[in-house]
N, C-alpha and C positions, 0 to 999 in steps of 0.2 A: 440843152443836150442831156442835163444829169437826170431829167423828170420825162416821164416816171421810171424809165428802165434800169438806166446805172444806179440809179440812189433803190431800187428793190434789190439791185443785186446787193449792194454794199449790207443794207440793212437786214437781208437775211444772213447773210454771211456772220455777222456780230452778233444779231439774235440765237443765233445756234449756238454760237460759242457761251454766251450766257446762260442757255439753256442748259449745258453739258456742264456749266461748273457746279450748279446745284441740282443738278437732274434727280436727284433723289426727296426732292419739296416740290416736284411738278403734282400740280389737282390737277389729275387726266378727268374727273367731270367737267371742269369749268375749260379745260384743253380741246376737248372736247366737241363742246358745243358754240366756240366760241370758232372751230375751225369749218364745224357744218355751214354756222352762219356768212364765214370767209368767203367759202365756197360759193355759196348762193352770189352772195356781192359782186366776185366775182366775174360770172355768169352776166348781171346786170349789167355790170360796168362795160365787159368786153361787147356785146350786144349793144348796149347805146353810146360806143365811144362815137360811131359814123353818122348818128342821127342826133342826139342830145349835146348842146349847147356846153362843152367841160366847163366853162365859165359861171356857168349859171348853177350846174351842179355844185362845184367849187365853194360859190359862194350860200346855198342854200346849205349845204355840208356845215362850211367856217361857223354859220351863224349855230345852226343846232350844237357844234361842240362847244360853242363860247356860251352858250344857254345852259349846257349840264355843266361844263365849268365851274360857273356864276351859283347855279344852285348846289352845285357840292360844296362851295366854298360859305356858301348859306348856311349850310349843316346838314344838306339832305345829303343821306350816305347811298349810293346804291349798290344795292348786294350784288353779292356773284351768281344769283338763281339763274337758272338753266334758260328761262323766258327771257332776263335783261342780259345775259350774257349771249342770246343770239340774235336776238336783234340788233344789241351793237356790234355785236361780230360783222352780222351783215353790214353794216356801214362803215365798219374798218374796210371791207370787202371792197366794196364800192369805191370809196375813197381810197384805199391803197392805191389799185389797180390804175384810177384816171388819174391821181397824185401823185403816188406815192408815201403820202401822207396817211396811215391809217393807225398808227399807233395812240393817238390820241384816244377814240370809241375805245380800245380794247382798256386804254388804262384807265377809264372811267367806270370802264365793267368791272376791274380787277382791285379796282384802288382800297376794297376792305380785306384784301388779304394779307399777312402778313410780308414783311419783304424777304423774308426767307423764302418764302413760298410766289408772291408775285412776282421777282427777278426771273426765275426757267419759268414759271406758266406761259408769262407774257413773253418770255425769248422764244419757249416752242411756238408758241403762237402764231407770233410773227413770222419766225424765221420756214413754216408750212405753209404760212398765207402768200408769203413771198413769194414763192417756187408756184403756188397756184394760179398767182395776179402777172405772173410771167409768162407762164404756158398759157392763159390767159389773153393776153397780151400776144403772144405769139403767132395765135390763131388770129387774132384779128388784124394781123400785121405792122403791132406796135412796138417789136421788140425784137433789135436789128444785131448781126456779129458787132456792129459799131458798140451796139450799147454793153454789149457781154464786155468787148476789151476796156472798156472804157472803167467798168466796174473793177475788172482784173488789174488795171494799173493802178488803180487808187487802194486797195484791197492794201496793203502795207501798213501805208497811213492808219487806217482804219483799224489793225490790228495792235498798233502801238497804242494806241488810243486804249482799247481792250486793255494790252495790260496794265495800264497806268492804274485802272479804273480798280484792277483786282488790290489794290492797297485802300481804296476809301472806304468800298462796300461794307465792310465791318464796322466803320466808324459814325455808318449814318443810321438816325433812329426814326423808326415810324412815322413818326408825325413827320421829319423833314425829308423823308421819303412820299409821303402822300401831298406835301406844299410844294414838291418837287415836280410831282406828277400834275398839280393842277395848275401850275406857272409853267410847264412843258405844254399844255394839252390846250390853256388858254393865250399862249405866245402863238404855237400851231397854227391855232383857227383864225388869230386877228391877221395872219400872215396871209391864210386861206383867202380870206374876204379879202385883203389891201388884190392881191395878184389875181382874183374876180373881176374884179371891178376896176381895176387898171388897165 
């Protein structure tokens, strides 16, 4: 019941809030383009949610992020260019919208920026993608008053969570911010593939 609708609500909900605490380190190029590619995603997703296999999507998805994972953890960096940041937009897009799941692609797009600057990029981010893979969803009849209350009750939780979060963010550095991101975005996708393919 929480996938995908109550877990976009939750997760835009919290992505804004991050956004807003450092709104002033948001890279509106990489914000950007990484929400035209949402958009696209989007569109995809809600279009082949009645005819395409979510299973197979899912797991074709899990495997390509455990693949740029593997190679980011290799050493290959990928930058924030305008080209890699929407085409993984588009597949946060994608994957948001039939998951839930879409923050993984955007922090593989975003993982060379600084974390002062990647915290709000990646919170607007999301927290725009969300409200698109919802209206989204909406039209295509995936996203029910069940799913909204359902987000609304949990929304507390979610916020305590939030502040807890605003005492570590100072204390973490780069590098355990980016091993953070790639143990986030490679836990993600093995999750993807197990619930494919089960």
């Amino acid at each position: 019941e929480m996938v995908p609708g109550p877990l976009l609500f939750l997760g835009g909900s919290v992505s804004l809030l991050a956004a807003l605490r450092e709104r002033s380190e948001i890279v509106v190029p990489v914000v950007s383009s990484a929400l035209v590619g949402r958009l696209i995603g989007a569109v995809i997703a809600a279009l082949g949610m009645a005819q395409l296999p979510k299973d197979t999507l899912g797991l074709l998805f899990g495997i390509f992020i455990l693949s740029a994972v593997l190679l980011s953890a290799l050493g290959l960096r990928v930058r924030p260019t305008i080209s890699n940041v929407l085409g993984l937009g588009t597949v946060s897009g994608i994957m948001g919208t039939l998951t839930s799941v879409g923050a993984p692609a955007l922090a593989i797009a975003m993982q060379s920026l600084e974390p002062r600057q990647l915290r709000p990029s990646l919170g607007m981010t999301l927290f725009v993608g969300s409200i698109i893979s919802i209206i989204s969803l909406i039209f295509a009849g995936f996203f029910t008053w069940q799913d909204f209350w359902l987000g609304v009750i949990l929304w507390p939780f979610m916020f305590f969570g939030f502040k807890v979060s605003n005492k570590a963010r100072s204390k973490v550095s780069t590098k355990n911010i980016r091993l953070f991101l790639l143990s986030f975005c490679g836990l993600s996708s093995v999750l993807l593939i197990v619930k494919s393919i089960a």
